[in-house]
C-alpha positions as CSV (number, residue, x, y, z in Angstrom):
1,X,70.4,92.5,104.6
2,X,72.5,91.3,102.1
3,X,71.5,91.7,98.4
4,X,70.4,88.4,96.7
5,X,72.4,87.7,93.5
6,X,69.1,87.6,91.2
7,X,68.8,91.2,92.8
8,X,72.4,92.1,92.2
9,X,72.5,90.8,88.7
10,X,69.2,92.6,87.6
11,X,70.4,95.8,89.3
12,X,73.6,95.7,87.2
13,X,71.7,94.8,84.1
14,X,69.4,98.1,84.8
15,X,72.5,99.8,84.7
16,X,74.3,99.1,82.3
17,X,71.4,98.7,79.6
18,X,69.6,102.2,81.1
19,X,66.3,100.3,79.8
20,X,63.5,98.2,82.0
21,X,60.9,96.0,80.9
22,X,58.2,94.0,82.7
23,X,56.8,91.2,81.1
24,X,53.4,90.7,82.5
25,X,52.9,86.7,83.7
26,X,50.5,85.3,86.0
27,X,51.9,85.2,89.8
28,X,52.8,81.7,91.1
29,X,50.4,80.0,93.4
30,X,50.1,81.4,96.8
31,X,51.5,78.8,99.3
32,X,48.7,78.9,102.7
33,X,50.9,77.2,104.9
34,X,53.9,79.6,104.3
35,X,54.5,81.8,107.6
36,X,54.5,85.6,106.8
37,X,57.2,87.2,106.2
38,X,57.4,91.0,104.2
39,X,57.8,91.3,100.9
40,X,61.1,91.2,99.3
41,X,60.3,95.1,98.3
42,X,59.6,95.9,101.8
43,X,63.2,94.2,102.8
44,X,65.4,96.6,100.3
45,X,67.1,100.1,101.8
46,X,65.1,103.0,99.1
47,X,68.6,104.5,99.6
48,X,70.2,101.3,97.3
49,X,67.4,101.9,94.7
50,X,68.5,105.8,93.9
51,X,70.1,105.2,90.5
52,X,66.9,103.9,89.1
53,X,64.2,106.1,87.6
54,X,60.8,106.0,89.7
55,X,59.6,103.6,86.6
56,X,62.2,101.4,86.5
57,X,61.9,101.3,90.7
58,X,58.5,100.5,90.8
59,X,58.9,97.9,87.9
60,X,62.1,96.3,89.9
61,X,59.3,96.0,93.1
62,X,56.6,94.5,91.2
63,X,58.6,91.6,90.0
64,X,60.2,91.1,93.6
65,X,56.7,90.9,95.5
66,X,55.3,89.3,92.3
67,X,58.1,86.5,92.8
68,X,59.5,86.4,96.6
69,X,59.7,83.1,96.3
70,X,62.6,83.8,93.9
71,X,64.2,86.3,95.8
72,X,65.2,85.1,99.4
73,X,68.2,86.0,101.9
74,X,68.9,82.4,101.7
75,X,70.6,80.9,98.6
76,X,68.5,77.0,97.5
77,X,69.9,74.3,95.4
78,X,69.0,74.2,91.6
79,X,68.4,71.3,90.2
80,X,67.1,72.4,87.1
81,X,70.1,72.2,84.7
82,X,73.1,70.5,85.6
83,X,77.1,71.7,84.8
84,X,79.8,69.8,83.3
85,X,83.6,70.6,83.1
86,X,85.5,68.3,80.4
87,X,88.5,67.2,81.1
88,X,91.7,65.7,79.7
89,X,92.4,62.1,80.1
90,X,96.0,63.0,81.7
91,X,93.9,65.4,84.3
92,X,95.0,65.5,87.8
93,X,93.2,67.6,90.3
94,X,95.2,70.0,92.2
95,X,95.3,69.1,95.8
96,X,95.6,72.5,98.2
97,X,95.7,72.4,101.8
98,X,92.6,73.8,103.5
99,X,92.9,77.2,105.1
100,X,93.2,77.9,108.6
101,X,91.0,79.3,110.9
102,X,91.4,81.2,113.8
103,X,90.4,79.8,117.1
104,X,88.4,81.6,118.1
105,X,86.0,81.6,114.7
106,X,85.6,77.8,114.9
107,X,82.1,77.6,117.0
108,X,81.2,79.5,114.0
109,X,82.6,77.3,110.8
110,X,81.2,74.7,112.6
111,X,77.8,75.6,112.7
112,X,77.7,77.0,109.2
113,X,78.6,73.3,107.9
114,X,75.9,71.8,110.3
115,X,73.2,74.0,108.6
C-alpha cells in the first residue's frame, strides 16, 4: 500500500517537530450506504510507524480512523480553493514533446487515462 500524501506529510511533520497533538472534534457523519472497508489504521505496516513514540502512534491512528474519509489509497479532486499562476503579458508556454512509451506498457497508459 502506498502511503497517502496527508499521511506522508503528517509523518514528516511528527518528525521533524518531535511534538504531537490531537485536537479533539466531533467525527464526521457516518455514511450507511458506504461498503466496508478497514480502517485506514488497520491498512498501515506497524513496522512504518517505529519512529514514533507509542503516544504519538496511537494519536496518528485516532485521527486516521477518526477521518478515513480523508485518508484513501486513491487521490480526489479539491475543489475547495483554487490556484493561480500570474503571468507576463510577453508569456509563451513551453511546448515539449510527450515522452515515449515502451510498447509493451501501453495497455497500461491507456487504461490509467480511461479511469
Amino acid at each position: 500500500m502506498a502511503i497517502h500524501w496527508r499521511l506522508a506529510l503528517a509523518l514528516l511533520f511528527t518528525t521533524v517537530i518531535k511534538t504531537w497533538s490531537v485536537a479533539v472534534v466531533d467525527p464526521p457523519p457516518k455514511n450507511p450506504d458506504k461498503r466496508s472497508e478497514p480502517l485506514p489504521s488497520h491498512k498501515i505496516d506497524p513496522e512504518k510507524l517505529n519512529h514514533l513514540s507509542e503516544q504519538q502512534r496511537r494519536g496518528l491512528l485516532a485521527v486516521l480512523d477518526q477521518f478515513p474519509d480523508c485518508f484513501s489509497d486513491t487521490p480526489g479532486f479539491c475543489d475547495l480553493i483554487e490556484h493561480e499562476i500570474p503571468v507576463t503579458g510577453d508569456f509563451k508556454p513551453k511546448r515539449l514533446r510527450a515522452y515515449k512509451v515502451p510498447e509493451r506498457l501501453n495497455p497500461e497508459v491507456d487504461s490509467q487515462i480511461n479511469e
